[in-house]
BAFI-3210 file (N, C-alpha, C; in Angstrom, 3 decimals, decimal comma, padded with zeros to 6 digits):
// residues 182
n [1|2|3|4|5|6|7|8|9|10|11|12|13|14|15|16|17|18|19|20|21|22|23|24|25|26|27|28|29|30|31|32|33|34|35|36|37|38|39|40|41|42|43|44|45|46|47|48|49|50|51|52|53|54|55|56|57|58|59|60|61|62|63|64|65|66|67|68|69|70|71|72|73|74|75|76|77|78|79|80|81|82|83|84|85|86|87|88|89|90|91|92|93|94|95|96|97|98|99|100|101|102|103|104|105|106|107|108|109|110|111|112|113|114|115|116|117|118|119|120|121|122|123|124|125|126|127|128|129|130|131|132|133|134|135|136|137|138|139|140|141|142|143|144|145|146|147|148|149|150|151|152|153|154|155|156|157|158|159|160|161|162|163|164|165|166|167|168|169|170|171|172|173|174|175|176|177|178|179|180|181|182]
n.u [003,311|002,784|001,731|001,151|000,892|001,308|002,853|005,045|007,557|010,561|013,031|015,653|016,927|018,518|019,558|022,618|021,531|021,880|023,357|023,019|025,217|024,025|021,855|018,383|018,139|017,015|016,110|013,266|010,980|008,115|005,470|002,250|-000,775|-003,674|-004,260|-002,706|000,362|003,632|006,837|010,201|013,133|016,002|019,282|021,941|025,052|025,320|024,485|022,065|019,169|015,469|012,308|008,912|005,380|002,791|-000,480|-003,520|-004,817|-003,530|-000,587|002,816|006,037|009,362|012,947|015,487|019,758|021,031|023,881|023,271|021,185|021,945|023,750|026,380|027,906|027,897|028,363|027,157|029,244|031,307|033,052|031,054|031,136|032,744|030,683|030,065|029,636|027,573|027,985|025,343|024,268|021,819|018,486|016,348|013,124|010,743|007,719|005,531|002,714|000,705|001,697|001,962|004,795|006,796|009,394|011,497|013,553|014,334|015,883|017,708|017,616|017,267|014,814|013,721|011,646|009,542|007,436|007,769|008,133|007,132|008,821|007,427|006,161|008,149|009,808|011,647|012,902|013,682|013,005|014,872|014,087|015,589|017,205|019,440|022,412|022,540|024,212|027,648|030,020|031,964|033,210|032,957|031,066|031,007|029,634|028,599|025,622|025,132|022,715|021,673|021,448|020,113|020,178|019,040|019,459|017,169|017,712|020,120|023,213|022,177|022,381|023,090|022,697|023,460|022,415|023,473|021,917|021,023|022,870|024,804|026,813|026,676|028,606|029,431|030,794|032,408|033,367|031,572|029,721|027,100|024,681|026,513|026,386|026,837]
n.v [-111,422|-107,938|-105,967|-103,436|-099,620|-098,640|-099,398|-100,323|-100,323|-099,191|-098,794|-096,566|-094,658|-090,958|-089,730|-087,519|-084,247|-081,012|-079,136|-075,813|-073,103|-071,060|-071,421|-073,138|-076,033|-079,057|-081,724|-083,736|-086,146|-087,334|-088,091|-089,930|-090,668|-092,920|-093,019|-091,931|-092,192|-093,132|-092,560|-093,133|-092,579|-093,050|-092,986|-094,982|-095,096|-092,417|-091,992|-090,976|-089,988|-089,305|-088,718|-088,652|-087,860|-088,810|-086,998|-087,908|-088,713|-086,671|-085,331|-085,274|-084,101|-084,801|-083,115|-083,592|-083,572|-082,931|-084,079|-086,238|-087,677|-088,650|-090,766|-089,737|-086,545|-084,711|-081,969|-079,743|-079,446|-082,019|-084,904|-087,785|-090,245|-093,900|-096,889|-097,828|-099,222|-097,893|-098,290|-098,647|-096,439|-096,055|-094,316|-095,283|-096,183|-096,751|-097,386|-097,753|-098,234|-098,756|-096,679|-094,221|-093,727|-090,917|-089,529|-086,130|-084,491|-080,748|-078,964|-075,809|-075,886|-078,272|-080,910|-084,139|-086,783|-089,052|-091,923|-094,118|-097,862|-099,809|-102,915|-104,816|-104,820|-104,746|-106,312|-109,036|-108,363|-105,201|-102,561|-099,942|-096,272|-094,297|-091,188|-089,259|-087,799|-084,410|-082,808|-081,563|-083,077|-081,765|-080,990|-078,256|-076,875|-077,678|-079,376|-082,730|-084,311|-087,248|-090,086|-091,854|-094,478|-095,641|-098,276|-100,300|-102,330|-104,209|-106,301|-108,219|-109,643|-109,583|-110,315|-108,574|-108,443|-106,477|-105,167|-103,215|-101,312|-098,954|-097,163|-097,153|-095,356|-095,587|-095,803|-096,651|-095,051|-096,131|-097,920|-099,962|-100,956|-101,227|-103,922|-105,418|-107,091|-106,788]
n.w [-091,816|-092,380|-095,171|-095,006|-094,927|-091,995|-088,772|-086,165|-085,792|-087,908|-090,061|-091,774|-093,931|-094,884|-097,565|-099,109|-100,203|-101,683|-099,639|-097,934|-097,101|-094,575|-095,745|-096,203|-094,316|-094,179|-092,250|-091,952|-090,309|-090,036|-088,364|-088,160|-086,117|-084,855|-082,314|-078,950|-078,413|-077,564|-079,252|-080,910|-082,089|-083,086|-083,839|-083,773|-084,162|-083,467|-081,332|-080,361|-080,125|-079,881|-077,831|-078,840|-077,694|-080,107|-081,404|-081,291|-084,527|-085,947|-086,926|-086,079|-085,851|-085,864|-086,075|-087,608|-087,100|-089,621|-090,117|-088,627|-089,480|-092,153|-093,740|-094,658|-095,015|-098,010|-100,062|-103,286|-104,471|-103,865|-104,548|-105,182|-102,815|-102,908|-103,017|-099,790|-096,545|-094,057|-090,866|-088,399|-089,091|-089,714|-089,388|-087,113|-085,927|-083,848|-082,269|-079,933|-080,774|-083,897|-086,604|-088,926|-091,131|-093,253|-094,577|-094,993|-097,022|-096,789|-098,585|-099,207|-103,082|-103,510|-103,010|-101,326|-100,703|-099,126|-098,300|-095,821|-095,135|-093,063|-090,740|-090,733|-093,348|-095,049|-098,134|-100,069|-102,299|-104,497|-106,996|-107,967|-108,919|-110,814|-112,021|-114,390|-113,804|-112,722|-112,625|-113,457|-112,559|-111,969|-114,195|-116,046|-114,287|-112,133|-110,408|-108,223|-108,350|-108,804|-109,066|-105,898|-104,108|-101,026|-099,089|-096,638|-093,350|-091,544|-090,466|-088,513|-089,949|-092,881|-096,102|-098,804|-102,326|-104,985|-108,331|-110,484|-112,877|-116,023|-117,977|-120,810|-120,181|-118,081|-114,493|-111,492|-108,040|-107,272|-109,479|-110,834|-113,179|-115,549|-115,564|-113,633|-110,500|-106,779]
ca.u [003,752|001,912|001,968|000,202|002,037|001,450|003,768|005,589|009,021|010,911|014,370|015,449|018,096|018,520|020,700|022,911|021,460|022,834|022,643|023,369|025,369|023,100|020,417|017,064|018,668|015,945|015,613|012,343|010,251|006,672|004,635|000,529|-001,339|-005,304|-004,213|-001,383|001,591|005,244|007,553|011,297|014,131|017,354|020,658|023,160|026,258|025,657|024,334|021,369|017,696|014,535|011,104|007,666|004,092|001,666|-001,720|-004,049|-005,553|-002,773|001,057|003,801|006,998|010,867|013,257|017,159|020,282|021,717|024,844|022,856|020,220|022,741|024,973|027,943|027,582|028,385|027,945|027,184|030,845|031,788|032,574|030,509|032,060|032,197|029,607|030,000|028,783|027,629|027,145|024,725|023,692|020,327|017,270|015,648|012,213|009,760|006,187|004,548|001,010|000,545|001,997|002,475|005,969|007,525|010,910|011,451|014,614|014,134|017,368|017,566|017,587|016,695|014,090|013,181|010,588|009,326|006,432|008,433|007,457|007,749|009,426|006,642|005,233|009,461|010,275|013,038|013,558|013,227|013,754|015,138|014,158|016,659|017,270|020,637|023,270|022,225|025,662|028,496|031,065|033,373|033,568|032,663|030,558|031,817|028,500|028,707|024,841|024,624|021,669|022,133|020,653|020,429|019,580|019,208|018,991|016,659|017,831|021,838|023,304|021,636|022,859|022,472|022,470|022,920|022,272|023,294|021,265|021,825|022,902|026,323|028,103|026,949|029,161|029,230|032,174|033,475|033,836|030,747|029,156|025,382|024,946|027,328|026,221|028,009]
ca.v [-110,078|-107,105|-105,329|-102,321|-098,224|-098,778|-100,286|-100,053|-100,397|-098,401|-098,133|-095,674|-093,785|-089,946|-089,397|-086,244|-083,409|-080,333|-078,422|-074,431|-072,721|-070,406|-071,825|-073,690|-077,561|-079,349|-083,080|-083,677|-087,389|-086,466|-089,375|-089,664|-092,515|-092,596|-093,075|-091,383|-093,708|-092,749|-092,701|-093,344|-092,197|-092,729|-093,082|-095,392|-094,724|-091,000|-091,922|-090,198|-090,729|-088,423|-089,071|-087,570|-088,788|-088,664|-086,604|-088,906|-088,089|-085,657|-084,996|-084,530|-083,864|-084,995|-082,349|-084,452|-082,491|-083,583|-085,354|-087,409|-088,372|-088,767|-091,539|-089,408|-085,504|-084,225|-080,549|-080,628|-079,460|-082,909|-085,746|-088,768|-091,393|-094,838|-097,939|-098,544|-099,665|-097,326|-099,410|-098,422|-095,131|-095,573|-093,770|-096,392|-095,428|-097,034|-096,568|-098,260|-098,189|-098,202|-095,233|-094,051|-092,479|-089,846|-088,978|-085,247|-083,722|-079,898|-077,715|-074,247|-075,976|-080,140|-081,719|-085,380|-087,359|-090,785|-092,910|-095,049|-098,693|-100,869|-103,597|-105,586|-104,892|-105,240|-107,612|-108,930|-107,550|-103,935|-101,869|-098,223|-095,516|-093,398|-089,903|-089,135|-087,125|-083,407|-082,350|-082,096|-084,290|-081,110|-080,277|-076,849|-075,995|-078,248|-080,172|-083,719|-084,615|-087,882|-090,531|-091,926|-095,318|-095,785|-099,936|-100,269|-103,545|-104,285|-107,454|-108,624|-110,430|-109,893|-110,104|-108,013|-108,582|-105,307|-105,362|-102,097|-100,768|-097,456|-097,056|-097,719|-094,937|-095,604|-096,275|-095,609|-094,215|-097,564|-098,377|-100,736|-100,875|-101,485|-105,464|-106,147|-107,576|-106,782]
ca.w [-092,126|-092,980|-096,359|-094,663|-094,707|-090,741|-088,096|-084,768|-086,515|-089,156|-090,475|-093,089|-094,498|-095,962|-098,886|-098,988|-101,672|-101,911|-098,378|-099,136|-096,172|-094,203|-096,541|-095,563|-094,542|-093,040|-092,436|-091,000|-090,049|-090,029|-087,930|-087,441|-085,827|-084,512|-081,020|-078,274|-078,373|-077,609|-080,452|-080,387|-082,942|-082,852|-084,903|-082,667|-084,574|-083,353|-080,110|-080,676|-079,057|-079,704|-077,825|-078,357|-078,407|-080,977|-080,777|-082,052|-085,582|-086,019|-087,251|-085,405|-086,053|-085,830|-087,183|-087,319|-087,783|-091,062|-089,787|-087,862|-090,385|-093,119|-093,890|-094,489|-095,573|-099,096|-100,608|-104,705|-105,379|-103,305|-105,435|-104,565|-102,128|-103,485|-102,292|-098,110|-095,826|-092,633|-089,653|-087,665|-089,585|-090,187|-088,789|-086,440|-085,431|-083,061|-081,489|-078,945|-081,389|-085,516|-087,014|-090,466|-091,275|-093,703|-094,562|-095,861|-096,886|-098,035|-098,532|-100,229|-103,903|-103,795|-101,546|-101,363|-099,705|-099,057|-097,017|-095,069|-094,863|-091,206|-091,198|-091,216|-094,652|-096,378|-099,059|-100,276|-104,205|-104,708|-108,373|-107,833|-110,023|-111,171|-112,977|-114,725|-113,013|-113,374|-112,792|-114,603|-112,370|-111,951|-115,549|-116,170|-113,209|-110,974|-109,423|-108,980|-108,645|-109,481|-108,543|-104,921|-103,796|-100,041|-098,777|-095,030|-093,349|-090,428|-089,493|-088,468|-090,964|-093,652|-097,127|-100,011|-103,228|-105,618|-109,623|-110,921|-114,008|-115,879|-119,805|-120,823|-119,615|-116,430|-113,834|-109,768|-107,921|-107,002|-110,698|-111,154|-114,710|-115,930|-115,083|-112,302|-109,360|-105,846]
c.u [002,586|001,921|001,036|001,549|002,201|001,642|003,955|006,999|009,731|012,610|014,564|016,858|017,919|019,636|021,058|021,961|022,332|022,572|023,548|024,009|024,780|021,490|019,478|017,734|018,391|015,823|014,585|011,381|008,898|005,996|002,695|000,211|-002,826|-004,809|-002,833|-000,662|002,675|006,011|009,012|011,877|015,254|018,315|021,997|024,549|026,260|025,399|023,210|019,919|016,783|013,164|010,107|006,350|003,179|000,276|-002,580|-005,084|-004,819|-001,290|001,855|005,275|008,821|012,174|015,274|017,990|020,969|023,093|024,454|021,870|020,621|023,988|026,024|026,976|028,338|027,682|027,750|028,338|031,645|031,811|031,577|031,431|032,142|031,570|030,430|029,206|028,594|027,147|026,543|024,035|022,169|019,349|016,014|014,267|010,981|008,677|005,959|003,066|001,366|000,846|002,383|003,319|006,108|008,388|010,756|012,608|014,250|015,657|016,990|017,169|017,260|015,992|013,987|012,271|010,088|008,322|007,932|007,574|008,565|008,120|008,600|006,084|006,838|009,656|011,341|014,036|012,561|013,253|013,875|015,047|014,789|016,389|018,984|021,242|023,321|023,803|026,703|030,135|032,526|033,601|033,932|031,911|030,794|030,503|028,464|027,097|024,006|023,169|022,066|021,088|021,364|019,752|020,007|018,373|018,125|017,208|019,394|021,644|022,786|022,921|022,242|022,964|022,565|023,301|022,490|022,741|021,538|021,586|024,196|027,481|027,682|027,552|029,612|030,619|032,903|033,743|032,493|029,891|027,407|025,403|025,237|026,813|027,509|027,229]
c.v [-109,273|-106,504|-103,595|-101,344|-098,416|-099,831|-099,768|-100,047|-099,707|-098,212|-097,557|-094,787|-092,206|-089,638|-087,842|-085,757|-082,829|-078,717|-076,405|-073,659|-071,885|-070,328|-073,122|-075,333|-077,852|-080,737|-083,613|-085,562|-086,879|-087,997|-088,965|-091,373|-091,881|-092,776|-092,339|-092,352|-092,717|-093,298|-091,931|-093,186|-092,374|-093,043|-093,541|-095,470|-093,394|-091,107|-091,108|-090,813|-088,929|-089,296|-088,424|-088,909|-088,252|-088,037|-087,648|-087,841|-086,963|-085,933|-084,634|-084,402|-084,007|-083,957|-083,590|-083,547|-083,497|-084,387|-086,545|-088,475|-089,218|-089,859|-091,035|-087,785|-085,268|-083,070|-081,006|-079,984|-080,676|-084,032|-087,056|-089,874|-092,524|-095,653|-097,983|-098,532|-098,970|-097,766|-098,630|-096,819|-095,138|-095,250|-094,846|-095,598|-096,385|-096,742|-097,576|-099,004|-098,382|-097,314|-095,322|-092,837|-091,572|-089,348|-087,206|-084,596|-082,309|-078,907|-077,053|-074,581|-077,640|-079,800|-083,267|-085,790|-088,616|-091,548|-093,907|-096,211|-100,013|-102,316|-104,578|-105,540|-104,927|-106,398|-107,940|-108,758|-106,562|-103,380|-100,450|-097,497|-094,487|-092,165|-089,436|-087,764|-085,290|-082,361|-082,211|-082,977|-083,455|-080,939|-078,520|-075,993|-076,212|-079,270|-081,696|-084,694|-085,740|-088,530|-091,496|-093,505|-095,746|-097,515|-099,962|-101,650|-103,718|-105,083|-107,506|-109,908|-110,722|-109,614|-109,328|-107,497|-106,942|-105,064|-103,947|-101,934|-099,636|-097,865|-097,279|-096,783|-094,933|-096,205|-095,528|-095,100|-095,213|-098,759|-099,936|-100,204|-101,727|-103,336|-106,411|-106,269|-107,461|-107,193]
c.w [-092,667|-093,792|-096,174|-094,628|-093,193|-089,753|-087,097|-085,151|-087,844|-089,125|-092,157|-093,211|-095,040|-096,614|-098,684|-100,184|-101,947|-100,736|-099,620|-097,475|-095,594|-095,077|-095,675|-096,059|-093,330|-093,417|-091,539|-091,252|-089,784|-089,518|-087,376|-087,313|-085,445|-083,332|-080,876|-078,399|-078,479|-078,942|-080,344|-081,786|-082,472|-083,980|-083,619|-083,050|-083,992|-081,559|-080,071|-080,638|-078,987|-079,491|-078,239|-078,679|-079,075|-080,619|-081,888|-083,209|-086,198|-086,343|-086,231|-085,976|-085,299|-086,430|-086,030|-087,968|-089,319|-091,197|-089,448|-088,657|-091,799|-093,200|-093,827|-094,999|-096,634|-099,548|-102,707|-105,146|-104,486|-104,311|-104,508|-104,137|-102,846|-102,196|-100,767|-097,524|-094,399|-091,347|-088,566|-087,866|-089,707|-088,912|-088,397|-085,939|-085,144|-082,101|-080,540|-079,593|-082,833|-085,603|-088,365|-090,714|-092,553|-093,510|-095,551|-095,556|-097,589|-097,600|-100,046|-102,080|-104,355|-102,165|-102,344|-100,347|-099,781|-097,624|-097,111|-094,887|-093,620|-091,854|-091,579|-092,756|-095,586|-096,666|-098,878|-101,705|-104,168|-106,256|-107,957|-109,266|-109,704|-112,244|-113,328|-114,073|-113,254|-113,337|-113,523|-114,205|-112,399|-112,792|-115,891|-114,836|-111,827|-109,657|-109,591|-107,932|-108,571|-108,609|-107,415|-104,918|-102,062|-099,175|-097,080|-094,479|-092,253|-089,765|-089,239|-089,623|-092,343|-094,861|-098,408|-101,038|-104,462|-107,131|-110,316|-112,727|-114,870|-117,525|-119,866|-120,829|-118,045|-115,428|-112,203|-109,519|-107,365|-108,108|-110,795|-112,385|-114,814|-115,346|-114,130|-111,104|-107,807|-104,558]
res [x|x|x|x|x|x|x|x|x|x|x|x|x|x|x|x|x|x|x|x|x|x|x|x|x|x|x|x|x|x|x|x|x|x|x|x|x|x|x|x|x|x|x|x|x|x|x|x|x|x|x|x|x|x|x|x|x|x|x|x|x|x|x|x|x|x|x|x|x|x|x|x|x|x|x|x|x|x|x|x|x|x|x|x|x|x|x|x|x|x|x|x|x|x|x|x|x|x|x|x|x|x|x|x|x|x|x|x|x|x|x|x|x|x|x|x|x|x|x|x|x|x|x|x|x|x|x|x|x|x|x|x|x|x|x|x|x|x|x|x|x|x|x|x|x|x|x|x|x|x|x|x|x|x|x|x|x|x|x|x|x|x|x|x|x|x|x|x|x|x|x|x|x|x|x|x|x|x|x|x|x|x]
***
């Protein structure tokens, strides 16, 4: 295995934010390699297949619509779903050559972003860092915010293992508490 950012293989996930209706909701894959090589996207729960090839030494660009890139869609007056499992949701992405990916979500008021690492260079124990729920969970303003963790498997069959962390009012939307293992 390789512990290198660059691969021929990639799976990946994007977490909802908080899209804004006729607001800027953009989920974009950003790929560069040193050579031309074809490069393959898809999402086979959606049925969904984008080609292009790479200019070598250069960026190109993927733009996905946000159903498709997205496990499920949620607005921030949506409460959060609890833990499932989306079969076959994730953002598969293959080259022909080495390539080094990038995930970027930007909408009108949250972005996120993330190097993507091929399958070759994944472990098998991660730690997620987290930020507390800037929302208020439908209280007073009605945003429910919280911190999202998205695990995507490459292989069939795999198992996995998940240790939730937090402080001691933390608890997900499928009632799991600091400690518990699922």
């Amino acid at each position: 295995s390789d512990n290198g950012n660059a691969g021929t293989e990639y799976y990946m996930t994007f977490l909802p934010t908080w899209p804004v209706a006729g607001g800027i909701n953009n989920i974009k894959i950003y790929v560069s390699s040193t050579v031309e090589t074809e490069v393959v996207v898809e999402v086979k729960a959606d049925g969904y297949v984008q080609k292009k090839k790479t200019k070598p030494n250069d960026i190109i660009e993927f733009a996905l619509p946000v159903t498709v890139a997205q496990p499920y869609f949620k607005t921030d007056r949506d409460p959060t779903p609890k833990e499932a499992i989306y079969k076959q949701k994730a953002v598969h992405l293959t080259a022909n050559d080495p390539v080094i990916v990038y995930g970027v979500t930007r909408y009108q008021y949250t972005s996120d972003g993330f190097l993507a690492l091929p399958v070759s260079a994944l472990g098998t124990e991660y730690i997620i860092a987290s930020f507390f729920d800037i929302g208020d969970n439908g209280i007073s303003f009605g945003q429910y915010m919280p911190s999202e963790a998205g695990i995507v498997a490459a292989f069939d069959n795999t198992k996995v293992y998940f240790t939730l962390g937090g402080n001691p009012i933390t608890t997900t939307p499928g009632g799991m508490k600091p400690g518990e293992t699922k």
